[in-house]
C-alpha positions as CSV (number, residue, x, y, z in Angstrom):
1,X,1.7,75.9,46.6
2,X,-1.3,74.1,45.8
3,X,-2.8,74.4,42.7
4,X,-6.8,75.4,42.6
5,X,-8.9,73.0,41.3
6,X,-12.0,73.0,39.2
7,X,-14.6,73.8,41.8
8,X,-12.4,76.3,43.2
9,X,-11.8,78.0,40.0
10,X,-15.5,78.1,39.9
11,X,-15.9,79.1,42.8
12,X,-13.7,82.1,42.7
13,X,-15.2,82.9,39.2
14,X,-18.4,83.0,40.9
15,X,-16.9,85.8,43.8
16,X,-15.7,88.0,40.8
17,X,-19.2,87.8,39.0
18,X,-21.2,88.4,42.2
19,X,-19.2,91.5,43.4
20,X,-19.4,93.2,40.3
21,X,-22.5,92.6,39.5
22,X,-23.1,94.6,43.1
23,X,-20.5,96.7,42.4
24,X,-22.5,99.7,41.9
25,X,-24.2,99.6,45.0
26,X,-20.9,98.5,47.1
27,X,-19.2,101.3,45.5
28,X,-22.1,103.6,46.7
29,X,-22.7,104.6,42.6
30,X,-26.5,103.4,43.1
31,X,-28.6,103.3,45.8
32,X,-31.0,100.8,47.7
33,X,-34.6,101.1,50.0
34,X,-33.2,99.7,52.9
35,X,-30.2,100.8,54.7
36,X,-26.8,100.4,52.7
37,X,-25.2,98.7,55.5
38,X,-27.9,96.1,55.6
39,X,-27.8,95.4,52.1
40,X,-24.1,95.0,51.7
41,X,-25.3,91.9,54.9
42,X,-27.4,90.7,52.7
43,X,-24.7,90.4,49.6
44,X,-22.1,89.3,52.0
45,X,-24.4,86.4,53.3
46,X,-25.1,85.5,49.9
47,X,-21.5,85.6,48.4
48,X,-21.0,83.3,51.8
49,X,-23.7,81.0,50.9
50,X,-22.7,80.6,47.1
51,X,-19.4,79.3,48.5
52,X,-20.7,76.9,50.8
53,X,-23.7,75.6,48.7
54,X,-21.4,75.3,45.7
55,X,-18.1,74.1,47.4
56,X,-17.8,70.3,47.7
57,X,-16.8,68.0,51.2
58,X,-19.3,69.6,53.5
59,X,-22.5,67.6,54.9
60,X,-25.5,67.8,52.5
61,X,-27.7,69.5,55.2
62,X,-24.9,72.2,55.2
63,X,-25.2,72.9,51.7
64,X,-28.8,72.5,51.5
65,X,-29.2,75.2,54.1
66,X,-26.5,77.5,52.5
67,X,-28.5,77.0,49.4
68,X,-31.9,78.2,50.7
69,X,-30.2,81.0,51.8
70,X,-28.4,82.0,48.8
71,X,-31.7,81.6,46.9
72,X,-33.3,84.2,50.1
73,X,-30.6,86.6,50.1
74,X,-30.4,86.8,46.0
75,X,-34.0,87.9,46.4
76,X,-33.4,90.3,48.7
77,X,-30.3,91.9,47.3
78,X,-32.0,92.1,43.8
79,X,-35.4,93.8,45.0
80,X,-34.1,96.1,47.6
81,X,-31.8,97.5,45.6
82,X,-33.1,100.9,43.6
83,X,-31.9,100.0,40.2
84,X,-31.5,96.6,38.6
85,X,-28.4,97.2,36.6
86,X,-26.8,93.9,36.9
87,X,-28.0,92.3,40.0
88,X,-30.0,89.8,38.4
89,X,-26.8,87.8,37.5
90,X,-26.9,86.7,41.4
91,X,-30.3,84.8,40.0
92,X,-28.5,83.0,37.4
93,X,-25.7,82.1,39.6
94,X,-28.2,80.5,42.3
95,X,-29.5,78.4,39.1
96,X,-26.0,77.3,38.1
97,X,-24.9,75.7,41.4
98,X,-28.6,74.4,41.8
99,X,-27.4,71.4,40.0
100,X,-24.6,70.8,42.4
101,X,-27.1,70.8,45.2
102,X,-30.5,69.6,44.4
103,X,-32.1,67.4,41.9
104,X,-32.8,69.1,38.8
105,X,-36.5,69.8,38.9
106,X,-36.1,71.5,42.0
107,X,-33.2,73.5,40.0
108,X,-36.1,74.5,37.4
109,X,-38.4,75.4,40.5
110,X,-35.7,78.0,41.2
111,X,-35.8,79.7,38.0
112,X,-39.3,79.9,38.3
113,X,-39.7,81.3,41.6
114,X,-36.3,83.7,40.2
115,X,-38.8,84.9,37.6
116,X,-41.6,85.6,39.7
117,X,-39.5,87.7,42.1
118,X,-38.3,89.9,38.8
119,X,-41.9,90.4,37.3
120,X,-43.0,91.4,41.4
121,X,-39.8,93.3,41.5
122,X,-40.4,95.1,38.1
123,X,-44.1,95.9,39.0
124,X,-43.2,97.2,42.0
125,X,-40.9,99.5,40.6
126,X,-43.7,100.8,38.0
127,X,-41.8,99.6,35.2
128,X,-42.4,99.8,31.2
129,X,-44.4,96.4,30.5
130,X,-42.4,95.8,27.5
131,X,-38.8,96.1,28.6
132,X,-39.5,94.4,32.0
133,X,-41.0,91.5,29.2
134,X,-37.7,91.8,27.4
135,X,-35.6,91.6,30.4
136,X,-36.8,89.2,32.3
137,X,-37.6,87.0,29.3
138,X,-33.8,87.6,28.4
139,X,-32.6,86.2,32.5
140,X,-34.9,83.8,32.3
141,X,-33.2,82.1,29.3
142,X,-29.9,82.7,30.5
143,X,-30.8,81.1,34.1
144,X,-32.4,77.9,31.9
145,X,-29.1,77.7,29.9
146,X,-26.8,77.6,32.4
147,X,-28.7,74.8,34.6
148,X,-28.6,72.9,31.2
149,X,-24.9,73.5,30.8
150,X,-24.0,73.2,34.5
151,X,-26.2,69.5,34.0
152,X,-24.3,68.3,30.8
153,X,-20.9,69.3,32.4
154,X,-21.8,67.6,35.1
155,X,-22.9,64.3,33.8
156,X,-19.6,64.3,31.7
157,X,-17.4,64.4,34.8
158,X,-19.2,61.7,36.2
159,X,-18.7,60.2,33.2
160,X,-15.2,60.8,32.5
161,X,-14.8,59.9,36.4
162,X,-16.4,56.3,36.4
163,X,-14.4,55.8,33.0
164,X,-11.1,56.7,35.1
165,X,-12.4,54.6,38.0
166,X,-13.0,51.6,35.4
167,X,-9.5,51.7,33.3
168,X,-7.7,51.8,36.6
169,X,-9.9,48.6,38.1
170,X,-8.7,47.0,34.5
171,X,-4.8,48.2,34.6
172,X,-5.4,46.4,38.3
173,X,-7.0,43.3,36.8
174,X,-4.4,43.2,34.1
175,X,-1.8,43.6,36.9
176,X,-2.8,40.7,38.8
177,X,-3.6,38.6,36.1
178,X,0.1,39.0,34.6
179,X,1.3,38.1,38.3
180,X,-0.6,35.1,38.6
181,X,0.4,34.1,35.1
182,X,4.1,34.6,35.9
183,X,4.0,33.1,39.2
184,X,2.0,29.8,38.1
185,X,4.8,29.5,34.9
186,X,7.6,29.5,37.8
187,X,6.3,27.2,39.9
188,X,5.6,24.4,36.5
189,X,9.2,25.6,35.7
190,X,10.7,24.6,38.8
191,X,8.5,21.1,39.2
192,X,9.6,20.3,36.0
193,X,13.3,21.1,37.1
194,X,12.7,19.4,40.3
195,X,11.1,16.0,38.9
196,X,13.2,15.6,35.8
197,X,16.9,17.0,35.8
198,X,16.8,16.9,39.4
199,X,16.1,13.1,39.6
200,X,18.2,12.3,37.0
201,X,21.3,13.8,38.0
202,X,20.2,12.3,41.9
203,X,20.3,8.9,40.8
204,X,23.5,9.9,38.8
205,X,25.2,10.7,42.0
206,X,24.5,7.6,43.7
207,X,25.6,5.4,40.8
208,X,28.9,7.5,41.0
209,X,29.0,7.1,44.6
210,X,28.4,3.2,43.8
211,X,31.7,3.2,41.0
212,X,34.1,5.4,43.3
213,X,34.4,2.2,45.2
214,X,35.7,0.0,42.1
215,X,39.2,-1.4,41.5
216,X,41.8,1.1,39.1
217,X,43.5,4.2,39.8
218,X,42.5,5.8,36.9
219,X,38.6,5.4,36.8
220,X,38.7,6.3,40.4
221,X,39.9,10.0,39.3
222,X,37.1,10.2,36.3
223,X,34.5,8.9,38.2
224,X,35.3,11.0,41.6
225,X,35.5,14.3,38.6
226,X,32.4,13.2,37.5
227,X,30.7,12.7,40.8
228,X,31.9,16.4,41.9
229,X,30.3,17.9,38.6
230,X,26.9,15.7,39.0
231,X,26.9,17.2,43.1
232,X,27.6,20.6,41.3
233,X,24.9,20.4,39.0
234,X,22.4,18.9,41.1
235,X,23.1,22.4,43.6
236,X,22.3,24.6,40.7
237,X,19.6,22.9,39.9
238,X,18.3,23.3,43.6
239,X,19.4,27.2,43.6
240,X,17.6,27.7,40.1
241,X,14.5,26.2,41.6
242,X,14.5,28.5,44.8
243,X,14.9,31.3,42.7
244,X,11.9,30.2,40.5
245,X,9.8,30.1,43.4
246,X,10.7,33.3,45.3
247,X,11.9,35.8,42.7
248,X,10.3,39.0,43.1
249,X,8.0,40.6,40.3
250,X,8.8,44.2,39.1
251,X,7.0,45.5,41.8
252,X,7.7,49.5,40.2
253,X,6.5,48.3,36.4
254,X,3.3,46.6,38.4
255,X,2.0,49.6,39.7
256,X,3.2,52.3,37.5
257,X,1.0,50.0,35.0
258,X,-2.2,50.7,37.7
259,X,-1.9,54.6,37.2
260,X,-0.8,54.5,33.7
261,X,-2.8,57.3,31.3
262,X,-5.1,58.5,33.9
263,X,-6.7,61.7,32.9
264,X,-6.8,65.0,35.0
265,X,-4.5,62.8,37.8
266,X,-1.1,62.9,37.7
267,X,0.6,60.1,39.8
268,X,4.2,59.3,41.0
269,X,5.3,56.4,42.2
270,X,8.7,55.6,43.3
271,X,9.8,51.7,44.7
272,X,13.1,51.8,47.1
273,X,15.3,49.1,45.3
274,X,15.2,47.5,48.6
275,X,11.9,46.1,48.5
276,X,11.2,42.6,48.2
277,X,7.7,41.4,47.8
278,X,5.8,38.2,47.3
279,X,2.9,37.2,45.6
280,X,0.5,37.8,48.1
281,X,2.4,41.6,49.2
282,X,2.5,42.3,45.6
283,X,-1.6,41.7,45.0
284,X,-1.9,43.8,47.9
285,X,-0.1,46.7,47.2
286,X,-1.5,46.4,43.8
287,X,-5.1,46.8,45.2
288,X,-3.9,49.6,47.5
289,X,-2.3,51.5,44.5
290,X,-5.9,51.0,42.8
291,X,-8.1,51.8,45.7
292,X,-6.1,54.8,46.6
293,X,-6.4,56.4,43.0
294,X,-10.1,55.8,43.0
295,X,-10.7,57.7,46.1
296,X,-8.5,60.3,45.2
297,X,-10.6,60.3,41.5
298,X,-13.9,60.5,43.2
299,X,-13.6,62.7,46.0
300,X,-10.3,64.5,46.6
301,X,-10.4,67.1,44.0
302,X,-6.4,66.0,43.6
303,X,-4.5,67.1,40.5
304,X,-1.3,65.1,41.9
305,X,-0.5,62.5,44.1
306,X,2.7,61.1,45.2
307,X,3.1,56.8,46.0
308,X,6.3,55.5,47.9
309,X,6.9,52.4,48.5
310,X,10.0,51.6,50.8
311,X,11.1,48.7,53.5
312,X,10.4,49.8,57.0
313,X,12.7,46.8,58.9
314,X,10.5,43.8,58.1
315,X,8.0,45.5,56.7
316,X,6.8,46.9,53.4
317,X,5.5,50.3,53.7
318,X,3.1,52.3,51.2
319,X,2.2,55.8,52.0
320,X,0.1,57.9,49.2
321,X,-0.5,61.4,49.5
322,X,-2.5,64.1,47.2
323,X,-2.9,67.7,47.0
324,X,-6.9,67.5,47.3
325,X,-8.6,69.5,49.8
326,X,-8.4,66.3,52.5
327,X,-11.1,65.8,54.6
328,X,-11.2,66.5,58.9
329,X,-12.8,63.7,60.3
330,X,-12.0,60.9,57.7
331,X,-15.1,58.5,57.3
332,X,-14.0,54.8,55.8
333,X,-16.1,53.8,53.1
334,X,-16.5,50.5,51.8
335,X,-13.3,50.4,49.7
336,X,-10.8,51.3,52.3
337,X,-12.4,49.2,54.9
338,X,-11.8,46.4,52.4
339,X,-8.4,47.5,52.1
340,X,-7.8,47.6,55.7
341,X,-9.1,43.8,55.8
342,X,-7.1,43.0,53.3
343,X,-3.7,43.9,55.0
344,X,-4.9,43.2,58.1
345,X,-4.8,39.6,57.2
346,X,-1.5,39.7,55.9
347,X,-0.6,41.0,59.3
348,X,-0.3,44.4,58.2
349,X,-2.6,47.8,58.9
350,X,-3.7,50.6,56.8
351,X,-4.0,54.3,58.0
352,X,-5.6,57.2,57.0
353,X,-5.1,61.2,57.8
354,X,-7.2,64.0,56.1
355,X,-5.6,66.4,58.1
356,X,-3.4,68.1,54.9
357,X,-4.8,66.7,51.6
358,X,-5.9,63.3,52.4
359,X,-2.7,60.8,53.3
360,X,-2.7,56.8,53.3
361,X,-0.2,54.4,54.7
362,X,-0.5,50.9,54.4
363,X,2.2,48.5,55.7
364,X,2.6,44.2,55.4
365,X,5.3,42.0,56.2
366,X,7.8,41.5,53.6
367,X,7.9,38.4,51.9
């Protein structure tokens, strides 16, 4: 089962504080000027509206419009219902998911306009001057403190998210750098097999090749032993320099290395032992790993996600998958397009589903 995230924890926190904060009227304990039926609409559209407003993935007109009508409906529940008791919590919860939905001085307009509807609310109902004072002063600082909190929290997940984004771009960069590195050292390794031993033992052969043809029994024996060990030495040489320039990299330490102490995300990754990559696979299942975390960082609301990498006949196949809420209609931003691009010119593809969490699969020819 899928574990609830932080904007649904909030979100069902916000249900339990709305319902009994109209508990007493739900219940049928207190009473209302309209028809109860009509005001339990009215709490049921706003409870409705909170959730949409203040839950994340859905089209900002959507949750603009929810928004207006939670702010409408938290009017209208508070004032038509006989006794305050705690209904004017609904205000303050309108003011705390404000943040997640407008700028912040239209957040402060709210709280305004909140206060306004209390004072009207309060003279209406012939109130004592100096407790309505009391009370409303009271809301109107708890409404104020809770957009400031709701701000501050929210400006340290950004912040805590575009640190995330920035450690895994540098893991990434670190990644790629330590490829390059290794893979530039093979290649000097194996010229400098290639134009020095290699030569050498070359022109050894031939002079060999020249004595085997020379007078005496004996020297014929040493110098066809000697020819046989030069051929055999020239071969490894030959082998050791193919392996320098095709040995695969560590393809599982690589991108464990990209997800390495990520905060709030918790990554697998598992490599089939079967996979063989190049250079140019490698950097792009590198980027994939990278691009992949960032998206599920900054819009998934994931708390795991789960990496394979296995060979698919002459392919190399990545598919990612989180528990986040997924998304419909998948749009490609920027960074997946890019990522698409990337493989498709390795003569690979990328795909996407958002169907059950939000799923990625990206395949390229093996090396």
């Amino acid at each position: 089962m899928r574990r609830l995230g932080p904007e649904e924890w909030s979100g069902l926190a916000m249900f339990v504080v709305s319902v009994v904060a109209g508990g007493p009227v739900l219940a049928g304990a207190a009473g209302a000027v309209i028809p109860r039926a009509l005001w339990i609409t009215l709490f049921v559209v706003f409870i409705a509206a909170v959730l949409v407003a203040g839950g994340p993935g859905r089209p900002r007109w959507v949750r603009h419009a929810a928004f207006a009508a939670a702010v409408v409906a938290s009017w209208a529940v508070v004032v038509s219902a006989e006794q305050w008791s705690l209904l004017p919590i609904l205000l303050v919860i309108v003011a705390a998911i404000s943040v997640h939905v407008v700028p912040p001085w239209a957040g402060f307009v709210v709280v305004g306009l909140n206060t306004v509807v209390l004072a009207l609310s309060a003279a209406s109902r012939g109130m004592d001057a100096a407790d309505t004072a009391l009370g409303i002063g009271f809301y109107v600082l708890i409404q104020a403190a809770t957009l400031l909190s709701s701000l501050v929290t929210m400006r340290e997940q950004r912040m805590r998210r575009e640190l995330t984004e920035a450690h895994v771009g540098l893991q990434a960069a670190s990644v790629l750098l330590s490829e390059s590195a290794r893979t530039a050292e093979r290649l000097r390794i194996s010229r400098d097999l290639h134009d020095l031993i290699g030569h050498q033992l070359t022109v050894l052969t031939l002079e060999l090749e020249a004595a085997r043809h020379r007078d005496g029994e004996r020297a014929r024996e040493h110098v066809e032993r000697a020819n046989r060990v030069a051929r055999d030495l020239l071969g490894d040489v030959r082998a050791t320099v193919g392996r320098l320039r095709t040995e695969s990299s560590d393809l599982t330490e690589a991108l464990r290395q990209v997800v390495r102490d990520l905060p709030g995300l918790e990554v697998s990754i598992e490599v089939a032992p079967e996979v063989r990559a190049g250079e140019e696979q490698v950097a792009a299942l590198v980027r994939a790993v990278q691009e992949i975390v960032t998206n599920t960082i900054r819009h998934a609301g994931a708390r795991e996600l789960w990496i394979e990498v296995a060979s698919d006949g002459d392919a190399v196949r990545l598919t990612a998958v989180d528990d986040g809420r997924g998304a419909a209609d998948p749009v490609l931003g920027n960074g997946l397009r890019g990522l698409s691009e990337r493989f498709e010119a390795l003569g690979g593809e990328v795909s996407v589903d958002g169907r059950s969490g939000f799923r990625v699969t990206a395949q390229v020819p093996a090396s």
